[in-house]
C-alpha positions as CSV (number, residue, x, y, z in Angstrom):
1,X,80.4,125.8,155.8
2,X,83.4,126.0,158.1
3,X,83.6,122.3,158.2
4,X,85.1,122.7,154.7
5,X,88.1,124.1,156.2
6,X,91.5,121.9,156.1
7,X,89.3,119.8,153.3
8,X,91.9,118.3,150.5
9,X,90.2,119.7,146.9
10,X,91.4,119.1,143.3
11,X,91.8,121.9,141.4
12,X,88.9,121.4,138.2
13,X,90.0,123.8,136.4
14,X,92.2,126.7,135.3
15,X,96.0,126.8,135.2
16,X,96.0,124.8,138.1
17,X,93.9,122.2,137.3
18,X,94.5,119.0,138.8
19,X,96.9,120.2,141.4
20,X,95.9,119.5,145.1
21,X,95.2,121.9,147.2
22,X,93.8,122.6,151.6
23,X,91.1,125.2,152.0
24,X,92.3,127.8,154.6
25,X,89.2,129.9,154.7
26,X,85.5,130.4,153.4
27,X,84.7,133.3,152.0
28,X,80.7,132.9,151.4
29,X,78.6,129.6,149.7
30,X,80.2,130.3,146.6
31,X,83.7,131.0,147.5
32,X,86.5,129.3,149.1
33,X,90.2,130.2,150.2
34,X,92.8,127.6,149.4
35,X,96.6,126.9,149.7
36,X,99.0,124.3,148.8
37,X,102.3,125.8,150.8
38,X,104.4,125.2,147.2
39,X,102.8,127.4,144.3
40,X,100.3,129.0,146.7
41,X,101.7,130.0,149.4
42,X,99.2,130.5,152.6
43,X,100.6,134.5,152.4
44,X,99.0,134.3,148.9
45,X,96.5,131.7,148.7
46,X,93.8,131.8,146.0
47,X,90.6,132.3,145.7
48,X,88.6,130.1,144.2
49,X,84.8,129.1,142.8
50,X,83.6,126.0,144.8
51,X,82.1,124.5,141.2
52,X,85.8,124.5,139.9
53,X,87.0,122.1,143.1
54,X,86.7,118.1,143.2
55,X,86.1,117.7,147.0
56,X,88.2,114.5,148.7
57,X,86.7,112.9,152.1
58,X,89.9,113.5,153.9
59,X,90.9,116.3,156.1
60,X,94.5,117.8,156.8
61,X,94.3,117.4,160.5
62,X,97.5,119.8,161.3
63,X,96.4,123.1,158.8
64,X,92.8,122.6,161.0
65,X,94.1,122.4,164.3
66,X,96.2,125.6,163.4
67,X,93.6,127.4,162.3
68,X,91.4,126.3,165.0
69,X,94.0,127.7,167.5
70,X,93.4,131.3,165.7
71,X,97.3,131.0,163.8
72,X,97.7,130.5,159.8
73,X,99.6,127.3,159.3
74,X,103.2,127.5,157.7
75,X,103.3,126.5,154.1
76,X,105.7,123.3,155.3
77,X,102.8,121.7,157.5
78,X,100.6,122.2,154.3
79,X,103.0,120.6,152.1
80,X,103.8,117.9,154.6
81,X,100.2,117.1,154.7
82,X,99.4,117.1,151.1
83,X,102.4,115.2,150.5
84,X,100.7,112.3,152.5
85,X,97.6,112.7,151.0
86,X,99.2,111.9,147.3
87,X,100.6,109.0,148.7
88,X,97.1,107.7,148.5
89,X,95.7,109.8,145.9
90,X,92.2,108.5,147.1
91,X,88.8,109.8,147.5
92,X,85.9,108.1,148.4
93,X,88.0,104.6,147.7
94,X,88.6,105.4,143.9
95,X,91.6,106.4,142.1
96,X,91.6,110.0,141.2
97,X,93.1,110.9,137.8
């Protein structure tokens, strides 16, 4: 499970669905801890069901190498790195959305 962390998800559903988001932190198998650095801050991340996230193949590489130092990232290295994900908006080769 704790290769999930510094995953890119899509949000399925809720008020934020479709918004891109960086998992920060697992909770258990069902729940995960995410943060996009804009609307959800990483001082107020959200909580969220793993059945209500579209999973991307790609990794923000900063977020996990601050969290693998034992430090939370700032919410600008999160929006830096989704910021170059959307530039792509790819997962698995396919258009998203």
């Amino acid at each position: 499970m704790d290769d999930l962390i510094g995953k890119v998800v899509y949000s399925k559903s809720g008020r934020d669905k479709g918004r891109m988001f960086v998992v920060v932190q697992v909770v258990n198998e069902q729940y995960l801890v995410i943060a996009d650095g804009d609307m959800r801050k990483i001082g107020n991340p959200k909580v969220k069901n793993i059945k209500h996230l579209h999973f991307t193949n790609t990794i923000a590489e900063d977020v996990v190498s601050c969290i693998k130092s034992g430090e939370l990232p700032e919410n600008h290295i999160i929006r830096k790195n989704l910021k170059k994900m959307q530039g792509t908006r790819e997962t698995d080769g396919k258009e998203v959305w």
